[in-house]
C-alpha positions in Angstrom: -4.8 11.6 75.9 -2.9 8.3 75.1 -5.7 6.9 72.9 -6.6 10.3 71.3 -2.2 10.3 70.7 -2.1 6.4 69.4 -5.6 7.8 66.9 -3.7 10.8 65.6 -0.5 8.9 65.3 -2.2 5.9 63.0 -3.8 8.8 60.9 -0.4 10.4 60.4 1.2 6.4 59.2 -2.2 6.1 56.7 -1.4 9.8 55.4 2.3 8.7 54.9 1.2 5.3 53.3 -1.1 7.4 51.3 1.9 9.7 50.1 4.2 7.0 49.8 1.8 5.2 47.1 1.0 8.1 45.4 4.9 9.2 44.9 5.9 5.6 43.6 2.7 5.3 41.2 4.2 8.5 39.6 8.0 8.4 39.8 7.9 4.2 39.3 11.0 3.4 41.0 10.4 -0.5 41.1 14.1 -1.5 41.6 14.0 1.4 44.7 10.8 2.0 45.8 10.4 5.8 47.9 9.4 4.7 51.8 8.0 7.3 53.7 7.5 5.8 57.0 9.7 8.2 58.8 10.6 11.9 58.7 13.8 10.6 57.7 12.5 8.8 54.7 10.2 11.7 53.6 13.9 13.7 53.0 15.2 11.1 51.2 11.7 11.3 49.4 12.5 14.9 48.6 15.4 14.7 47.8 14.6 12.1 45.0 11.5 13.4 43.9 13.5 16.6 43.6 15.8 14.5 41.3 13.0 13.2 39.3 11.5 17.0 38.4 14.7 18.0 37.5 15.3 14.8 35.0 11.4 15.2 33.5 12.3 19.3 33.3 15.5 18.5 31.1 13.6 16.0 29.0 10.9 18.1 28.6 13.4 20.7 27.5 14.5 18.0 25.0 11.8 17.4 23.6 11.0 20.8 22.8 14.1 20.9 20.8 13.5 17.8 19.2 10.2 19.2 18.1 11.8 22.1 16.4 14.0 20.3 14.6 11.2 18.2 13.0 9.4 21.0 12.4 12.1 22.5 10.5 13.1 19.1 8.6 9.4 19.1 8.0 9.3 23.0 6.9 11.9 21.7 4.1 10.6 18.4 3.1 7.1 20.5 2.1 8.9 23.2 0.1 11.1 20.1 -1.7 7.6 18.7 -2.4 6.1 22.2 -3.1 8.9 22.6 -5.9 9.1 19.5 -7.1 5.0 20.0 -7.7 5.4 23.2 -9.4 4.7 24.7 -12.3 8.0 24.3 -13.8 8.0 20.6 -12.5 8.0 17.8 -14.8 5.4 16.0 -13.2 3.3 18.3 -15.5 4.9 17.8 -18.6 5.0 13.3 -18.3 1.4 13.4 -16.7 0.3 15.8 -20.3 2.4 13.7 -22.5 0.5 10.3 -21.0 -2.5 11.2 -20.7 -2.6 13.0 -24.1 -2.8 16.8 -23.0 -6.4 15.9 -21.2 -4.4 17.0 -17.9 -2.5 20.2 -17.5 -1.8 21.0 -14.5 -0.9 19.7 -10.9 -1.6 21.7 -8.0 -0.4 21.2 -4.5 -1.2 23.4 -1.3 0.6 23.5 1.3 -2.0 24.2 4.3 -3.8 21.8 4.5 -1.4 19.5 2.2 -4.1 18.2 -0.8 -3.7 17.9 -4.7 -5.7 19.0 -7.4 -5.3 18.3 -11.0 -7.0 21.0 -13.9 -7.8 19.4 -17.1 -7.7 21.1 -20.7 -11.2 22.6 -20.0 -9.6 24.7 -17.4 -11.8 22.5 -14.6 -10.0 21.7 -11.3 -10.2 18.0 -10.1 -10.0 16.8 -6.8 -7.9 14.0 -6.8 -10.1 11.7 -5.0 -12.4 12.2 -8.1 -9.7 11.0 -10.8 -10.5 7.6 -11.3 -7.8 4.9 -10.7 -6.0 4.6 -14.5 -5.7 8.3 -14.2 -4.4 7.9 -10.2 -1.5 5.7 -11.6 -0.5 7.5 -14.1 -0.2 10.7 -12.0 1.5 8.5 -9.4 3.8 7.1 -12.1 4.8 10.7 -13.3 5.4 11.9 -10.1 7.8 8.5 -9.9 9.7 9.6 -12.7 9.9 13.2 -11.8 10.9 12.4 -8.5 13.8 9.5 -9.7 15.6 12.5 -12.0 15.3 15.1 -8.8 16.7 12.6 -6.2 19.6 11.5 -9.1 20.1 15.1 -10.0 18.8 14.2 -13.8 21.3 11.8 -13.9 19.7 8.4 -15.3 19.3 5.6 -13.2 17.1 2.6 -13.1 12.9 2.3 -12.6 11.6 -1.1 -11.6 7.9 -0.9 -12.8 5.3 -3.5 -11.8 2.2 -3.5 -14.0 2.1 0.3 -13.5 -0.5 0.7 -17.0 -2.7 -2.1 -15.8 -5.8 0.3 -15.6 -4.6 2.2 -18.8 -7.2 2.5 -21.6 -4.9 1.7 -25.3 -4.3 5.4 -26.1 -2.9 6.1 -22.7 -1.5 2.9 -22.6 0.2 3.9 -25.7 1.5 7.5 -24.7 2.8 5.6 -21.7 5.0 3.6 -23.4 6.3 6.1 -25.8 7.2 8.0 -22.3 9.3 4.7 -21.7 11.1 5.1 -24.7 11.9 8.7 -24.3 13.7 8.0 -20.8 14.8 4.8 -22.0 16.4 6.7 -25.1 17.9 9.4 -22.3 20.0 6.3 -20.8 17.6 5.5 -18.0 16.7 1.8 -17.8 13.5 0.2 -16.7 12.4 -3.3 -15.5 9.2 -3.5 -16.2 7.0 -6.8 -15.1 3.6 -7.6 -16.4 1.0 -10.9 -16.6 -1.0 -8.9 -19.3 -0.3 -10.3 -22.9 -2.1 -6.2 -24.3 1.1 -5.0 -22.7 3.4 -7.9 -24.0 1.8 -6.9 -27.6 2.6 -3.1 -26.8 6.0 -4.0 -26.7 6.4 -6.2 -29.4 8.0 -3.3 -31.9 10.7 -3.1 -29.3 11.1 -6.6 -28.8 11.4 -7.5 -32.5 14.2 -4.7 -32.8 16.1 -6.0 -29.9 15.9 -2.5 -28.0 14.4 -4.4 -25.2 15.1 -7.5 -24.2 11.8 -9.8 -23.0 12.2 -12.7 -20.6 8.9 -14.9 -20.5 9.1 -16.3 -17.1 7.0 -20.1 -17.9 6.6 -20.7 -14.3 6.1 -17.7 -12.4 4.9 -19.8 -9.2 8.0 -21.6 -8.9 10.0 -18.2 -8.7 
């Protein structure tokens, strides 16, 4: 009876090592490890395991409310997007005016989020298929449009680097005559290029002293 006693007794300290590993893996109390060597210790085990159920339950609880409040801030950032990609948006009217009417619209679903542009022959574009003069122009529209949303069509300031690069001369032209037109509406725009085509584009402006050009000779040094 002793033995079969000292048998049963070494099983019960394994099943308590057992629990005792298991509890700490999960609640990963280093600067306290959870002993459960005794009775004693497994109600000081409850009692702190307890604890720990009722911490994760109020984070949990948390973090559901955390999660609706991004959802919401999300809800609104998609309808600000959603109007500012309307019909009525201006992003229309600059990405027309640049690329010479051969885009007319821009349209933008919500679910899934994705952008389509319809050209003059009524044929809807993925954007993925535009190719990348077109990309940057339609990202530089939606640059301007958004600027005069966020300033509430006050005029503020651009800082443009090289955004025509890809642009073929007519579009490169309609793009600077968009320059103008906010330029001439008070907004002002530092524009940097290594292209001497877009240099040349400028010249009329230059020579007239509505823009002033600084040649930097060393740009490496900068």
């Amino acid at each position: 009876e002793y033995i079969y006693l000292e048998k049963q007794y070494a099983e019960l300290k394994d099943d308590l090592l057992d629990v005792e590993r298991k509890v700490n893996a999960v609640i990963q109390m280093d600067d306290d490890p959870i002993l459960c060597s005794s009775i004693g210790d497994l109600e000081k085990a409850k009692a702190k395991i307890t604890q720990f159920l009722e911490k994760k339950e109020n984070q949990r609880i948390n973090i559901i409310e955390i999660r609706k409040i991004f959802n919401h801030i999300e809800t609104r950032e998609r309808e600000k997007i959603s109007k500012l990609l309307s019909k009525k948006s201006k992003i229309i009217e600059y990405f027309k005016q640049i690329t010479g009417g051969l885009y007319i619209e821009v349209i933008f679903k919500m679910e899934p989020i994705e952008i389509k542009v319809k050209n003059k022959y009524n044929e809807i574009i993925e954007i993925f298929q535009l190719s990348g003069g077109a990309l940057d122009q339609l990202n530089f529209s939606i640059r301007l449009a958004l600027g005069e949303k966020l300033l509430q069509d006050n005029p503020g300031f651009f800082i443009l680097d090289d955004p025509f690069i890809k642009a073929d001369s007519m579009r490169l032209k309609n793009q600077i005559s968009l320059l103008r037109i906010i330029s001439q509406l008070g907004w002002q725009v530092l524009y940097f290029t290594c292209k001497d085509e877009i240099v040349n584009s400028f010249r009329p402006d230059i020579n007239d002293n509505t823009l002033n050009f600084l040649e930097l000779k060393n740009p490496s040094s900068i």
